[in-house]
C-alpha positions in Angstrom: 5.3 18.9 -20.9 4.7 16.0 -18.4 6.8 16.4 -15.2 8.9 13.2 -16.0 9.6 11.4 -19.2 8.0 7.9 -19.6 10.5 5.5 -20.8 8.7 2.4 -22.1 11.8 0.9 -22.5 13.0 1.2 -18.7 9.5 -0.1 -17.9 9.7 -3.6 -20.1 13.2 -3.7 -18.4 11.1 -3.8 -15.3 9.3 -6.2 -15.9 11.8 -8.2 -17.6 13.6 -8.7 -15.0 10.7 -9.1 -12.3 9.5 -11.9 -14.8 12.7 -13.6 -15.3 12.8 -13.5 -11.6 9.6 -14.4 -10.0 8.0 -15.9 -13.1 5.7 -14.3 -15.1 2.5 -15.9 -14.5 2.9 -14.7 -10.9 3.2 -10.8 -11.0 0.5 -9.0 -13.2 1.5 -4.8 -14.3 -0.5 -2.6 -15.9 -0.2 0.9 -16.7 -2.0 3.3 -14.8 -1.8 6.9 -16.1 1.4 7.7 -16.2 2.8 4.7 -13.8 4.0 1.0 -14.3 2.2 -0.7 -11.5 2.8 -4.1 -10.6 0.0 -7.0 -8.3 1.6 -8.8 -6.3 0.5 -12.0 -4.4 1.1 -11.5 -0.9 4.0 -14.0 -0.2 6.0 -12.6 -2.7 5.5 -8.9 -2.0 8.5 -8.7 0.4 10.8 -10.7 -2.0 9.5 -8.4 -4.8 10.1 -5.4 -3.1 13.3 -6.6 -1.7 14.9 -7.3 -5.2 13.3 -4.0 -6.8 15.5 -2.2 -4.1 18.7 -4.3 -4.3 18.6 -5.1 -7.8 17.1 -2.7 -9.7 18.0 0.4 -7.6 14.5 1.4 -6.6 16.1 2.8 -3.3 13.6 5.3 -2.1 9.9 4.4 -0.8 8.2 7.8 -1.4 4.7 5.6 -0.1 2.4 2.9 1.0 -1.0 3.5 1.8 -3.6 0.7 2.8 -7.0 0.2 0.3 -10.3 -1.3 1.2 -12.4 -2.8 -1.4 -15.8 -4.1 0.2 -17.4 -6.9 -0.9 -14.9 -8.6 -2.8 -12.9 -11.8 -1.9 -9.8 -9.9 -1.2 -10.9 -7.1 0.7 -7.8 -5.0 2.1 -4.7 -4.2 0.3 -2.0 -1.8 0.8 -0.1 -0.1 -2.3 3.9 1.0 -1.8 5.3 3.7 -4.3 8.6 3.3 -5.4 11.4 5.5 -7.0 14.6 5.2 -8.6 15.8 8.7 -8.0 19.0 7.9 -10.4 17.3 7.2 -13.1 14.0 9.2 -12.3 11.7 6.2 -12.4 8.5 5.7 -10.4 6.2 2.5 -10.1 3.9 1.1 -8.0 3.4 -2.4 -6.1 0.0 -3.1 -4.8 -0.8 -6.5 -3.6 -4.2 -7.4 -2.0 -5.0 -9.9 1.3 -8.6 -10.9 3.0 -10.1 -8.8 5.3 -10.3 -11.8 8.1 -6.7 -12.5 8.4 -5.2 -8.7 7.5 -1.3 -9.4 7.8 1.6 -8.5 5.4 5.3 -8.6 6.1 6.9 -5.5 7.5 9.0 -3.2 5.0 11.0 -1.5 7.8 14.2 -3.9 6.9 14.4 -2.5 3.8 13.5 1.2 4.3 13.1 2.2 8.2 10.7 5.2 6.4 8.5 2.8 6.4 8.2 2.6 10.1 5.5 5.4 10.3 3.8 4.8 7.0 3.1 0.8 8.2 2.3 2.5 11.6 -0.6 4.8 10.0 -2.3 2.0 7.6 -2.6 0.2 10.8 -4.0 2.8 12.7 -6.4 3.6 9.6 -6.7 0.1 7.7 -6.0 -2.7 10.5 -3.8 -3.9 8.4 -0.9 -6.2 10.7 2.5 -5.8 9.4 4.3 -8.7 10.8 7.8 -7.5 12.1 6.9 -4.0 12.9 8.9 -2.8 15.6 6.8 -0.6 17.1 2.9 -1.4 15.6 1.0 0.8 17.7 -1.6 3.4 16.8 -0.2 6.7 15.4 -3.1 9.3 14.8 -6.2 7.6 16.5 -6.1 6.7 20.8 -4.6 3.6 21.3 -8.3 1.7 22.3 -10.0 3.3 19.6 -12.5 0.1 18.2 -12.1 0.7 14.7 -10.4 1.3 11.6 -11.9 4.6 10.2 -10.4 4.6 6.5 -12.0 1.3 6.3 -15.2 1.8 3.3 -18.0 0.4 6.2 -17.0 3.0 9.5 -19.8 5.1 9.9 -19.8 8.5 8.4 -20.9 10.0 11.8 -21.4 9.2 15.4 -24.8 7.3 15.8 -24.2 7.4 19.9 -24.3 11.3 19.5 -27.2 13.2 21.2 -25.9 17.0 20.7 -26.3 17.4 17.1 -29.6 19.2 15.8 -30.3 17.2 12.9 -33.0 19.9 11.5 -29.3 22.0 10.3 -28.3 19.0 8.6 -31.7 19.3 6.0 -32.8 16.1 8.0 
């Protein structure tokens, strides 16, 4: 027995009401697994995410987590899990943005739990969240050059001269 029920009917609610609002030819949803998940362009994802809180009582952000996609046109994205504890519904909001100009609209106004989930896709992803009031490495030292969840950082440490390669079958 699946750990939740899924309620097709709350989910065309969903998006009912996302479409009514933002128009439908501007949000795409999908269902992954178990999980309505919604794309979202990135001008609208605050507005989205903003009106899935107030208005549709999706008042807890359990995540958001940053994605990298080489190669393609928009390369960097950052996905924000979402749960309406009252009615025991969970969806996701993804929405995608180029690698060359990595900015999205801070979260923190609407849940200050964000504040340290923005802080780590930064840190990991070099992803900008404009507003953040306190966007500063977490994890990694505050010069570290690089974004190391990113799919082109280097597996290992070409600068290194202590490793024996002849352990590593090389």
């Amino acid at each position: 027995m699946p750990a939740f029920k899924i309620n097709t009917e709350r989910d065309q609610l969903t998006v009912d009401r996302l479409a009514e609002r933002f128009g439908a030819d501007s949000l795409t949803h999908e269902r992954l697994y178990d999980t309505l998940c919604f794309t979202v362009p990135r001008e609208k994802v605050h507005d989205v995410l903003a009106f899935l809180r107030d208005e549709l009582d999706f008042h807890f952000l359990t995540s958001l987590c940053g994605m990298h996609f080489p190669g393609e046109e928009l390369e960097l994205g950052t996905v924000y899990f979402l749960h309406n504890m009252r009615l025991g519904h969970r969806i996701r909001v993804k929405t995608r943005i180029p690698i060359k100009e990595p900015k999205l609209p801070t979260v923190t106004d609407l849940w200050p739990t964000a504040n340290w989930m923005e802080r780590e896709t930064w840190d990991f992803f070099g992803i900008q969240f404009t507003g953040h009031p306190n966007l500063k490495r977490i994890l990694n030292m505050e010069d570290f050059p690089a974004f190391p969840l990113r799919k082109d950082y280097p597996l290992e440490d070409p600068t290194r001269e202590d490793k024996d390669n002849t352990f590593f079958g090389r």
